[in-house]
Every structure is written in C-alpha cells, then in structure tokens.
N, C-alpha and C positions, 0 to 999 in steps of 0.2 A: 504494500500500500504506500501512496506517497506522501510523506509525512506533510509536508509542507500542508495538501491538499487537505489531507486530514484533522490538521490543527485548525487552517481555516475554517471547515466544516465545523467543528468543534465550540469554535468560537459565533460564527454563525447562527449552531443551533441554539446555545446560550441566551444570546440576545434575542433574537426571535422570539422564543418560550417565554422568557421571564416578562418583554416586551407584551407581549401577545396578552398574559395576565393580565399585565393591568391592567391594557383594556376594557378586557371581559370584567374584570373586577368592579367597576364604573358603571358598568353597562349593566348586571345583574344584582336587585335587590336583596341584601343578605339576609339570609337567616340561620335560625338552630339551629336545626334536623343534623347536620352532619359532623357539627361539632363535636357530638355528645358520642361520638363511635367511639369504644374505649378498646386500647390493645392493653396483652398484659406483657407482652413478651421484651424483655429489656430491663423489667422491673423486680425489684428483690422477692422473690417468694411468688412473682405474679400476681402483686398486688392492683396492678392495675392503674393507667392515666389517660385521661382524655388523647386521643389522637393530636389533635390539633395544637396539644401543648408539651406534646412530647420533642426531645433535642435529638431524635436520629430519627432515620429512613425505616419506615416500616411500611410493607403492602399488606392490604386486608382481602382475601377474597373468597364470598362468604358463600353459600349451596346455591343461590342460583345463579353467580358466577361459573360455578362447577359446571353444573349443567349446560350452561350454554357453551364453554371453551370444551364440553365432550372430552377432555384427556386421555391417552390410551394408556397410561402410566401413571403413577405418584409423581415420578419425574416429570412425566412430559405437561404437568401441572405447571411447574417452577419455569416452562420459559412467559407465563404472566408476570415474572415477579422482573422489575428492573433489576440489571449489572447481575443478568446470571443466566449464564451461558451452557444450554443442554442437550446432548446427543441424545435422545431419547428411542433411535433406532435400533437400538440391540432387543429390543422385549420388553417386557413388563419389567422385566430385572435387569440387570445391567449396565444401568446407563451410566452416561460422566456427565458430569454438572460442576461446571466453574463461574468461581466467583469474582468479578470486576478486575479481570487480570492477573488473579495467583493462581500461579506456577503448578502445574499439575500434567500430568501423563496419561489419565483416564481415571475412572469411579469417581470418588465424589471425598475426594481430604477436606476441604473446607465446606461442607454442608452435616449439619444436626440438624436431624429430626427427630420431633417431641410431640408427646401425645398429653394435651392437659399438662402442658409445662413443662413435663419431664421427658429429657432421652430416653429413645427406647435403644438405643442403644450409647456407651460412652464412647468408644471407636467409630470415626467418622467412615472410615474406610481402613479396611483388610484385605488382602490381597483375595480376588473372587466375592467379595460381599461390600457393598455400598447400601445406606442405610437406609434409601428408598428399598429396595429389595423384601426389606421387613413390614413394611405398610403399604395398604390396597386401598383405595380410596372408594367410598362406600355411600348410600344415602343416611348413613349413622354424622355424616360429617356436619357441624352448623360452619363454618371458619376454618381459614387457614391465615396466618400470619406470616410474612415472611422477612424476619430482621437482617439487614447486611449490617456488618460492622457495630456504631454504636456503642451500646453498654456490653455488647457480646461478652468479651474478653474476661471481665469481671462477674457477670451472673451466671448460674445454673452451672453447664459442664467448661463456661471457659473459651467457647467456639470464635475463632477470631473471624470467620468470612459468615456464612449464612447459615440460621436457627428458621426451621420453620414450627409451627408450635399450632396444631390441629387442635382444635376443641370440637368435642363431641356435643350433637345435638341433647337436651333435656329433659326433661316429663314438666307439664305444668300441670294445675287443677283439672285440665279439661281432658278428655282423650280424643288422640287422634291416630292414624294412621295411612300408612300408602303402601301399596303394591305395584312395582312396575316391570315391565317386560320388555327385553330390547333382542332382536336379531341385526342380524347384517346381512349383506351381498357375501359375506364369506365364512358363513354357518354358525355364526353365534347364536348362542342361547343362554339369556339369561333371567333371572328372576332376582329382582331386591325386595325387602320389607325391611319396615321400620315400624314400630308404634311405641307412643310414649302415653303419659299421665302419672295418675294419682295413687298410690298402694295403699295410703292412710295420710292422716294430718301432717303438711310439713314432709311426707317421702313420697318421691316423686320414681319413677324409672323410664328407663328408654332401652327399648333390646330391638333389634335386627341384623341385618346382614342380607349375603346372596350366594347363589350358586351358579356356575359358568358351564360353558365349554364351547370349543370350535375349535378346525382346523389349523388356526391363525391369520393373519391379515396374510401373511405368507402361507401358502396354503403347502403342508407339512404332509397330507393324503390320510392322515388318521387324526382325533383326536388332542394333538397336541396341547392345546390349551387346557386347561381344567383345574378350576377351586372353587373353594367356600370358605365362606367365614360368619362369625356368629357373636356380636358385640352386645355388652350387657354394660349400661351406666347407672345406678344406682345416686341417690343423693338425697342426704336428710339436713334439713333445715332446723337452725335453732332461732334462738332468740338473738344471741350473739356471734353467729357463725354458721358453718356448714360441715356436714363430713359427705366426701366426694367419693365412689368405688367404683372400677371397670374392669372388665377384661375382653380382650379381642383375641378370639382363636380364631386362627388361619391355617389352610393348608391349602395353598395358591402356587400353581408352575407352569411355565410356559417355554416355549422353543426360544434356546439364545440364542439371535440374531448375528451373524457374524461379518464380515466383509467379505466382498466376494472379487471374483478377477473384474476390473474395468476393459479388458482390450480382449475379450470373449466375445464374438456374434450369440445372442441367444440369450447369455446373463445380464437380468436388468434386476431391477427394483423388487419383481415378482420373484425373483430365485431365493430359495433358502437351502443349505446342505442336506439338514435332516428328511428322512423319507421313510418310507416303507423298506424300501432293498436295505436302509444301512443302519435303522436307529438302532440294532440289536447286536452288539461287535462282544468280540472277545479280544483282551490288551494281559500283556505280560506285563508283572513286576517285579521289583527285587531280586537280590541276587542269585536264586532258584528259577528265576523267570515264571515263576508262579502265576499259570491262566487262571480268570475269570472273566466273565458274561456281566455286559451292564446293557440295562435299555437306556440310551441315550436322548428317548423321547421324551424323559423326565424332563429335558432340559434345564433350568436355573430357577428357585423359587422360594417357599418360605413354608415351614411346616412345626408351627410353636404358637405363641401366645405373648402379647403383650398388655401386660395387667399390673393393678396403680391403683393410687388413687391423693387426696389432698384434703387436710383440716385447717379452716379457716376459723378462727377465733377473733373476735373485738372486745379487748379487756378494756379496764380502767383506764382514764387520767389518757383516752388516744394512744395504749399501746396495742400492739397488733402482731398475733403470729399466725404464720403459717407454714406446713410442711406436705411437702409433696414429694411422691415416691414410686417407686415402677419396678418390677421384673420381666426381666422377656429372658424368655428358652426356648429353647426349639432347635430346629436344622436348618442350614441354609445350603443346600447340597447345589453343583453345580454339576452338569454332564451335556457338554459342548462337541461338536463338530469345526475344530479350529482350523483353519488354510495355513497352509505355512509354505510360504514363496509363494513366485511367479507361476502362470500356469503352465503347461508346457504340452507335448502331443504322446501319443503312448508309440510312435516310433522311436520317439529321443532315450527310450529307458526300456522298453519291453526288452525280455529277451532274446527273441527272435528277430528285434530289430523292425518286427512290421504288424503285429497285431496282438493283442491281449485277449483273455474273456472272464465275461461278468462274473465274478464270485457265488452269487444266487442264481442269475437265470439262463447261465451260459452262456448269453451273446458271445458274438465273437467282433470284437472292435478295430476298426482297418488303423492304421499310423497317421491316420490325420485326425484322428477325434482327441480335443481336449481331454487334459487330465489335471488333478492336479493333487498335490500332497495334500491329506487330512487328517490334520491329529485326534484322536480321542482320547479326550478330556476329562478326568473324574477328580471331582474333588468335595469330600464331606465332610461337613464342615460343622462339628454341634458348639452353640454358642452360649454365653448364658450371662444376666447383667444385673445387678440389682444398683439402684441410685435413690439419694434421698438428699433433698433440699429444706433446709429449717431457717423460716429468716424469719426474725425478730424486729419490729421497727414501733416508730415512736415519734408522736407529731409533735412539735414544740411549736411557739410562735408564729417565729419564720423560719425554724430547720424543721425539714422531715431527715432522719435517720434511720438505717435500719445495717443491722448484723446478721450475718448468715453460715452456716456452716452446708455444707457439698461433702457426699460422701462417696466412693463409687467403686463397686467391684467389678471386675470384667475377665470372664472366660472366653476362649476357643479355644478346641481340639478338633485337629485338621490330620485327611487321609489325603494324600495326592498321588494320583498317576498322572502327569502329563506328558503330552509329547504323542509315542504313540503312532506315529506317522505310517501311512499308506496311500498309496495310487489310488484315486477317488476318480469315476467318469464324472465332467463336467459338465448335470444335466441335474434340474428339480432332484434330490434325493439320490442322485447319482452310488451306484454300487460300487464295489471294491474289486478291485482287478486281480486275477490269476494271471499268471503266465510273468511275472516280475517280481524280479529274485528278491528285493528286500520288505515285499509286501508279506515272504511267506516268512520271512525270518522274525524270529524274538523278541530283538532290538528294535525293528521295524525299521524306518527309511530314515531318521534323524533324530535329533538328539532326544533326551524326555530326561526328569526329572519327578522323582519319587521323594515322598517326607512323611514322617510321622511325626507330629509337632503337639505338644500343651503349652499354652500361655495362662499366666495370671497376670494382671494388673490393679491395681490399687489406687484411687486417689484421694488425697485429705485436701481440702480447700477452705478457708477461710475467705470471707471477704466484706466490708463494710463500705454503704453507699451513704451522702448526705445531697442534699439538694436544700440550695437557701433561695427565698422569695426575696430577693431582695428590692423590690418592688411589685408593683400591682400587675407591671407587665413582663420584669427581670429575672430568668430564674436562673443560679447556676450550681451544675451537677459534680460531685468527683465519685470515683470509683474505686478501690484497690483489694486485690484478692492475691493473699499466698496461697501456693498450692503444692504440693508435692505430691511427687507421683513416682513409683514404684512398678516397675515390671520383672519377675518371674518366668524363663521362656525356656525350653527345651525342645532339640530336633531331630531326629534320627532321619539324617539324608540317604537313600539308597533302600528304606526296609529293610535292614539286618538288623536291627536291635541293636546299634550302636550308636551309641549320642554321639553326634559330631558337632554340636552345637550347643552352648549353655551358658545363662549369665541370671546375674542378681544385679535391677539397677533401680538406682534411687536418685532421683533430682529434686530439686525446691527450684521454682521461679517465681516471680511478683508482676502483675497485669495492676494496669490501669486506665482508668479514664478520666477524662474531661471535658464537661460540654457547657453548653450554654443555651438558652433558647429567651426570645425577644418578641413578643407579641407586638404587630405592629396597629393592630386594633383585635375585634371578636372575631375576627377570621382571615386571617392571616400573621404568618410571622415570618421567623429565619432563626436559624439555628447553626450553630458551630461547634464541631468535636474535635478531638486528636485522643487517641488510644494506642496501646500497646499490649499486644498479648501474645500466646506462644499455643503451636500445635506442639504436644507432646507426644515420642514417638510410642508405636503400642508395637505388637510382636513382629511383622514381616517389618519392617524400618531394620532391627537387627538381621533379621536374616538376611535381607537383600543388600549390605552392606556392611556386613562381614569384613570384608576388607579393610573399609574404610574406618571401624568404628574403633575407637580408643577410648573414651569412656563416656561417649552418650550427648553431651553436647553438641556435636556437631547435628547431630542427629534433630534437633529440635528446632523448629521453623519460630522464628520472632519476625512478626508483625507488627508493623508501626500503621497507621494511617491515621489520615484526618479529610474531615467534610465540611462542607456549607451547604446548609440548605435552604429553600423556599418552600413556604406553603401557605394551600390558599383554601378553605372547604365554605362553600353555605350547599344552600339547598338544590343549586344546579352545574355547579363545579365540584370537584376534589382533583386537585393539581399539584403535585412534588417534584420540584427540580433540583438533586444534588449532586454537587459537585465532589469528586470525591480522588483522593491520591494515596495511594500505598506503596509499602517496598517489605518486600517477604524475603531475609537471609536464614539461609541454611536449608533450600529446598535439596531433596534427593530424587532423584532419577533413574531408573533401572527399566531396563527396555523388557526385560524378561528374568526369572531368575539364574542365577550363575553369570549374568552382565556384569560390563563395569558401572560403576554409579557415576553417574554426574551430578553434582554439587555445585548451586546455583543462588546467586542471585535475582532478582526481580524488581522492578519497578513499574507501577501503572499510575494513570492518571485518567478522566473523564467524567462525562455529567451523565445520571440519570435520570427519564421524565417519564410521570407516573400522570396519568389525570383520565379523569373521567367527567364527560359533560352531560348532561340530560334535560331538555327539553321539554315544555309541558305536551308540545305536540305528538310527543311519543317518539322522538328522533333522539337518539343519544350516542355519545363515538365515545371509543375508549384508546388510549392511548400508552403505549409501553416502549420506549427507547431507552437507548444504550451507546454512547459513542467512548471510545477507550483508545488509547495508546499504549503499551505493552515497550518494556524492554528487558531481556537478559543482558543485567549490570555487573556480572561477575561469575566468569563460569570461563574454563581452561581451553575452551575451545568456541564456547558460541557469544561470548559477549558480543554487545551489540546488535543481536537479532531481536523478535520480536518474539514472545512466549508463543508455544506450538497449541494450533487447534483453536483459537481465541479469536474470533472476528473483531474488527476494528470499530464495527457500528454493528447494531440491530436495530428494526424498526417493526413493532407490531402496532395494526389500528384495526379495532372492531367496531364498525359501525351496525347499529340497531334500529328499527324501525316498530313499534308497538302500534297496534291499531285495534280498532273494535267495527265487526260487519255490520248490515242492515237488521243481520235476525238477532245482533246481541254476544256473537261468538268472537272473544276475547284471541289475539294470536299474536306472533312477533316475527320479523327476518333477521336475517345477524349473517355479517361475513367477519371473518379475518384475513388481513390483508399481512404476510411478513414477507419481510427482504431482511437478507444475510449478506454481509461484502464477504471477502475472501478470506480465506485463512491459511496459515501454513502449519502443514503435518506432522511436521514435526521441528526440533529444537535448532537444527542443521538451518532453515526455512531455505531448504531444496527442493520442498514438495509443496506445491501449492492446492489449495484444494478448492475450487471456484466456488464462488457466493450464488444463491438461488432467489429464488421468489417461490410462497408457496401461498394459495389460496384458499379457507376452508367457507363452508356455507351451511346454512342450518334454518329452519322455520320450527316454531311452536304453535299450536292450537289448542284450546281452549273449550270445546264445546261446549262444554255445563264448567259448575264450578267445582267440580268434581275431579272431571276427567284433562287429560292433556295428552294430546302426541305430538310427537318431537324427530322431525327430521333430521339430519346432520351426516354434509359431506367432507371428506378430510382430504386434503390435496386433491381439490375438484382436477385441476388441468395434468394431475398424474405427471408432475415435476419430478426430475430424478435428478433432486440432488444428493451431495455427498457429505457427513457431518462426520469423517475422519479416514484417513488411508488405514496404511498396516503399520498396528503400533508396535508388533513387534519385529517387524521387518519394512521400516518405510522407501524402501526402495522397490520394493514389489508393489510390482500395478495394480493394486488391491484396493477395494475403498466400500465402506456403509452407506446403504443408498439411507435416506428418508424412507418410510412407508409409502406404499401405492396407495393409489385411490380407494378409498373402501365407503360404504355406506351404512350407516345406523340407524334403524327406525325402536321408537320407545313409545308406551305404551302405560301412562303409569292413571291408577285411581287413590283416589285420597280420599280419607272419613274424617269429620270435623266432629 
C-alpha cells in the first residue's frame, strides 16, 4: 500500500467524520433514549457506566443486530466490531481475529471472550484452539460488547487488544417464548428455542438452545456439520442485590476449512478437502509406528460446558461488591485435512512415472491430473479453566474507588499427530492414491510431528481503579493491577514416554491505565487514554521457542497504546470516532512447530468509526470502518515491513429500510456493503493477497405480531476472495477463499 496515499486517506477520513458530526449534531434534536445504554465491560467487577460517559471504545450489539448481520461464526460476529480484523473462513472454529494492528500469525492472541463478564477461557489462544471455538452464538444471547484497549489491561483476565463480554438474555414477571426454524440452499436444518419468566417472587429463568446439521456451506457429501447446545440462566433478586447462575452445554463440530491451490482449473470457493472417499484415514505414530483409524469428519469443535455465575450486593454508606466466576471443561479436538505445498501432477511423483489409482475406488489416474500432499491432522485436546473476579468499590464525594482481586486456573492436555502426508487427487473430497511409494510408507511423504503434552497455569492478580468527578463534566480515571502468573508444562515429543520438555515458570508484571473523559454537553464528549499491559505466555509460547527461551521474558508481549476519542449518541445518531496508536514488543512467531521463531517488534496507528443513524422514516445506515498503518519496528530480518495479513483500511455500511404495507404487515430490507484493501501474507510482504468487495442482502416480514420470516443472502455476487495464503508455507500458491454464496431462510414464532 502507499503510504503516502494512505496517510492522506487517513487524514481525510478524520476530518470528514468528525466534520460531518457536527453537522448532523445541529441539525438533529437531542434527546435521552440513547444515553442511558449502559456497558459493563471495562469496569471493576462489571459494575456498570452509562455509554456515553465512559473514557474508551466500546461496540454494543445487541439480538436484533445479530439477527440481521446472520453470522456464520462467533467470529464472523466481530468483523461489526471496529479495528478488528477476521478470517472467518476456516468454519465455525478456527478463525484469526486481529486486533488494530498487533502482530499475530493466525487464531486469535489478542481476543477474550466472556460470558457474563467472565473468561471462559484465560488463554487467549493455544496452539489448535482460539477462544471463539468455545462459544456458538444462540437466541439465548440479549448483547455482545466489544472492548478494544481501554481499561482492558487492568480488569478481569488482563487482555490488552479485545474482550468481548456476551450477556445472556433474562426471565422477567411475564413469560414468553420463540421457536425458530432456519434451512438453506445447502441443507441446513435447524431449530432454536428460548423461553424465559417467572419461577417464584424475585426468581426469574431463561433456558434454551438449538440443534443443527448440514453438509456445510462447502458441501463435505455427508453430514459434516452437527451440534446442540442447551443454556440455563437462573437469577434471584434481592432487596440489595442479585445472585446470577448459568450453564451452556455444547457439543458443536464442523469441517475445518483449509486453503486450497489458487493456480488449479476446477478449485474455487466451493472446494473443500474432506469427503466421502477420505474422511476415514488411518496415520502412524511414535516410535513403533503405531496405526490407528480416525474419522476426520469430526472436523474442529467444542464438546464441554461453560458454566458461572455472579453476586451483586449494595451494602452501607455506597459500598458495593461483586464476584463473578466460571468453569469450562470439555474437549476441543481438532481432525483437519491440511495441504502442504504446491500442487503438483501425479506424473511428477507416481511410480511409474504416468498414472496412479484411487485408494477406494480404483480409478486409474492419467499424469496430468492434479494432486496434491494432505496431511492428516489429529489433535485432542481436553481443556479445563476455572476464574473468579471479586471487586470491592466505594463511592465517596467525588472519588469512586474500587479493589479487586482475579484468580485463575488453566489446564490443557494435548494428543498430537501431525503431519501425516499423502498424495490426495485434487477434486471435492479427493481420494488417496496407490501406486506412490511414500503414500504406502509409515513416515508418509513429509515431515509430522507427535506430543504428548500437560500444562498448568496459574494467575494471582490484584488491581485497584479510582475515577475523580472533578467537575460536573470532568472525569479522570487511573488503573493499576499486579499480577503474576505461573506456568507448569511438560512434553513428550515423538510418543515414547520420554519428557523432552519441562519447566517451572513464574513472572510478576504491573499494567496500567489512564484516561480521561470530557462531556462536551448531554450528548456528546471526547475522551483520552494511554495504557500498558502485557500478554503472558501460556504452554505452546515454550514449546515453540524452545530455542529461544532463557527464562520467560522474552516470551511476554508488552503493550503500550493510547486513544482519543469522539462521541456523539441522542435519539437518531450513535457515532464513535477513535483514534488510536500502539507498539506490541516481544511478539513470537513460528510458522509451524520445530521452526525458527521470529521475535518482533510492532507498531500501528489509525482511526476507528462506529455510528449508527436512524431515521423516523424507517431509513437507517450503519457504519463500521477501520483505516490503520502497520509497521515491523524491530525484527532480524523484516523490519520495516508492514505486519502480515492486516488490511490497511476496512469499510463496512448497512443500510436499512423498515416499512409497514397496506394490510398492516410490518417488514424491513438491509444490505451490507464491505470492501477490504490488500494485504500481505505474510511477514516477508512477498505475498500479496488482493482486497475484495463482498455484498450480503436480507428482508424480514412481519405478518402478525407473532410470526417473522427472515431472508438473508451472504456474498450475493459469489466474490472469491482471499482472507490468507499458506501460513505454513507462504510461498505455495495456496490461499482461503471467503464462503460462496449461500442462502438462509428462518422461520421463527414468539409467545408474549
């Protein structure tokens, strides 16, 4: 990208936006209604602040947001949210999600996800699990929040890039309920319910969930998709408080989407590896070469529970605690059909120099048909976490204070085979080939890599926040939290029963913040931060840099950033413009395991614009950009490039139209309109991976007040773009397309 051009832009869009407010600011009579939207997330124990008077970036977006952006993912949720950047092409699991320009390789290091304030998990990422992976987004959801930066650093688990924080829908006096039904053009079936109310005075509950299945948007020939889940919220009211209880069982998996060859006739957007002929392989391992059979149609998914809950108390004299807390266990197994290299022909490798045949059904394949290596992939993975946040606070005059202690355990026990390789026909599901010598051997065609791995981790956190009014329109915030953190790890590389890996490590750091926020009247202000906070490493960080480690330091990412922002909310605006700059030392990099690590600097800068406008006439446009600068500032070979994977700018708009017919039938149109500029693939930026345009389209109807159905297209014009090459080989012509066009029709009834 050219920088030049880029800054200009940059500055461009600045002025325009904040320009463009005031206008409309003049021009539209203010009111309440939107002031009063309160997030909790940023605040000690989730206590809770008015939107409008909070000092960072927070996105709100609440079930019939959901609804209308359709998501195919948790992740593919979070590209609403500005300054964060989501491949959401791998499946329901798997995706990478980055945050405002830190430094990252794929999954999701800088993203926490919490349910009712608390992590459900404390590891943001593991090598094979990202922490959408663990949550399915459901009609159980009322809110999703989404913090970048801010207080991050100092509350809850510490997260210096982005916390999203799910609150689940409630019970009130009244009962009500919905059942809804959704298919597709590509064999979904599914059913949601949800109902809530009243159990007795003051107890309220909420239970639902759904059950799936289909082919996949990439159509797999069998079943591929398939889960349930089954959420219970519980909540008793007192006089001075509340006590909160949930749990969500899951058992959700789907096909992992992989990269496929670019310079193949025939492979497009609609190819996926797994199929009929191959999901059922047999893979040697260890040092006995020990066969076993996996169906690799499980694909990637989640099969455990995340269950919590929170006690809010209002004592004497304005003090105030609260405590919130979560376990999640379960499996998060992964079993992939991985490409490894360029494609190639089965004359370049057959034995005979001019044909192979199919594994299963005999064909016999001439020397010109595509082939290519496919690893199979097994990795089980049982996880298990428990976390508890106790904050203490206390309103004075003009200080609000409040004390908090973070506690947090964190397991994994990991099985791996990878690697695995074999001659695969390049075709939908493509079979495994006979007649080539290293398909029938042991080893198989290239490298693999086996572990038998336990981790424990530990964290003790302290931290204490005050915020002073020091006027009616002045308020300023500090933050600071000690924390240490402990990790426990052992590996036996190879399956012999021989540890060839192990360490005891214990670090202490200090995070803080500082901000300020300035009411410029009842609706609107500006706000200013600067924070410091640190990702600390958790089990594969040692493993994968081995090499490099000497006693854990390095290993640990400190985050600096600072923002300014605007904001502006009445009753026909909600508009965020922040400007925002970081530099992330001590990233680590590993292409695969057994790589060498690279060790990196970073630096970003740019604005993000959040606004949403709405009209009495039923017309409303929603607005979500991203423009960023990116640099590797210190790194042995790539300084002065540009961080890999990271577009320069995003731009999403949804425009809405609400209307009501002649006979009284209530309905709405809604598109989304995104463009991506370019990226590069990686850290080298030898690979470029071109920017897209992608189109979605959607109507809801209304017929009674009961009933609703709900159309929704996803990449109407079937754009094939690319949202990453070959991360572990970026010089192979390989690349993630975006999803094909698919279509969803739902079908939901509600009881008042």
């Amino acid at each position: 990208m050219n920088t030049r051009f880029s800054k200009r832009l940059l500055a461009s869009a600045i002025a325009t936006a904040l320009t463009s407010q005031v206008v409309m600011a003049q021009e539209v009579k203010p009111t309440k209604e939107n002031t009063e939207v309160i997030v909790v997330s940023g605040t000690p124990g989730g206590a809770g602040i008015r939107k409008i008077d909070a000092s960072f970036a927070v996105t709100n977006i609440d079930a019939s947001d959901i609804e209308r952006l359709a998501p195919k993912s948790t992740a593919d949720l979070f590209k609403a949210i500005p300054g964060v950047w989501v491949e959401s092409s791998g499946g329901e699991s798997g995706a990478n999600v980055f945050v405002r320009g830190f430094p990252g390789g794929g999954d999701a290091p800088f993203l926490t996800i919490s349910l009712e304030g608390s992590p459900i998990y404390p590891a943001p990422t593991l090598s094979f699990l990202e922490n959408s992976q663990l949550f399915r987004i459901d009609e159980t959801i009322e809110m999703v929040e989404g913090l970048r930066g801010g207080p991050n650093p100092v509350v809850s688990n510490g997260q210096p890039g982005l916390t999203t924080n799910f609150r689940l829908k409630r019970g009130g006096e009244s009962t009500e309920a919905l059942a809804k039904y959704t298919t597709s053009d590509y064999g979904l079936n599914r059913v949601d319910v949800v109902a809530s109310g009243a159990l007795d005075d003051d107890l309220y509950y909420m239970v639902g969930g759904y059950i799936k299945s289909s082919p996949g948007i990439r159509d797999a020939g069998f079943q591929s998709e398939e889960g349930n889940q089954f959420t219970v919220n519980i909540t008793k009211e007192f006089n001075n408080g509340e006590l909160n209880l949930y749990t969500r069982q899951t058992d959700d998996h789907g096909t992992w989407y992989l990269p496929t060859p670019l310079n193949v006739d025939g492979i497009d957007a609609e190819y996926t590896q797994i199929g009929p002929l191959n999901r059922q392989a047999t893979i040697s391992y260890g040092p006995d070469n020990t066969s076993q059979a996996f169906d690799f149609g499980n694909g990637r998914g989640w099969d455990g529970h995340v269950s919590g809950g929170s006690l809010k108390l209002d004592l004497a004299d304005g003090w105030r605690i609260v405590d919130r807390f979560n376990l999640t266990k379960g499996e998060a197994n992964t079993f992939g059909l991985v490409p490894d290299g360029a494609a190639t022909t089965v004359a370049d490798v057959a034995d005979n120099g001019e044909s192979a045949t199919g594994s299963v059904t005999g064909t016999t394949y001439g020397g010109n048909t595509p082939i290519q290596q496919i690893g199979r992939w097994v990795v089980l993975k049982d996880i298990e976490s428990f976390t508890n946040d106790l904050a203490i606070s206390k309103q004075f005059d003009s200080i609000d204070v409040a004390v908090g202690l973070y506690t947090a355990t964190t397991k994994a026990e990991d099985w791996w085979s990878i690697g695995n390789q074999a001659y695969h026909v390049l075709t939908p599901g493509g079979e495994m080939l006979d007649g080539i010598e290293c398909n029938a051997s042991d080893e198989g065609c290239g490298w693999g890599y086996d572990i038998n791995s336990v981790g424990d981790a530990s964290t003790f956190a302290t931290y204490a926040t005050a915020t002073w009014y020091a006027t009616a329109d002045l308020s300023v915030d500090l933050g600071l939290r000690r924390e240490n953190h402990e990790v426990n790890y052992s590996v036996d590389e190879g399956l012999d029963g021989q540890i060839t890996k192990a360490l005891s490590y214990d670090e202490t750091k200090t995070s803080w913040t500082l901000g300020a926020n300035y009411a410029l009247n009842d609706f609107s202000g500006v706000f200013v931060r600067m924070n410091r906070g640190y990702k600390m490493p958790y089990f594969d960080d040692f493993r994968d840099n081995w090499g490099a480690y000497t006693g854990g330091n390095e290993l640990i990412k400190e985050v600096t950033q600072g923002e300014l922002g605007y904001k502006f909310m009445d009753d026909n605006i909600r508009f965020f413009a922040t400007a925002f700059m970081n530099e992330v030392k001590g990233d680590t990099f590993v292409r695969r395991p057994g790589a060498p690590a690279e060790i990196l600097t970073n630096e970003a800068y740019g604005i993000e614009l959040d606004g949403n406008y709405e009209h009495d006439s039923g017309f409303a446009l929603n607005l979500n950009a991203t423009f960023q600068e990116t640099e590797i500032t210190a790194s042995a070979t790539n300084e002065g490039n540009e961080a890999q994977r990271q577009p320069g700018w995003q731009v999403r708009m949804t425009p809405s139209y609400g209307f009501e017919t002649s006979n009284g039938m209530y309905g709405s149109v809604y598109a989304t309109l995104s463009a991506v500029d370019d990226r590069f693939g990686n850290n080298e930026n030898t690979v470029v991976l071109e920017g897209y345009e992608k189109v979605d389209v959607g109507v809801t109807l209304d017929p009674t007040d009961n009933l609703r159905v709900q159309l929704s297209v996803d990449n109407l014009t079937d754009e094939q773009g690319i949202t990453e090459g070959d991360p572990r080989n970026p010089d192979a012509p390989n690349g993630r397309y975006i999803m094909p066009r698919s279509i969803k029709l739902s079908v939901s009834y509600q009881w008042f």
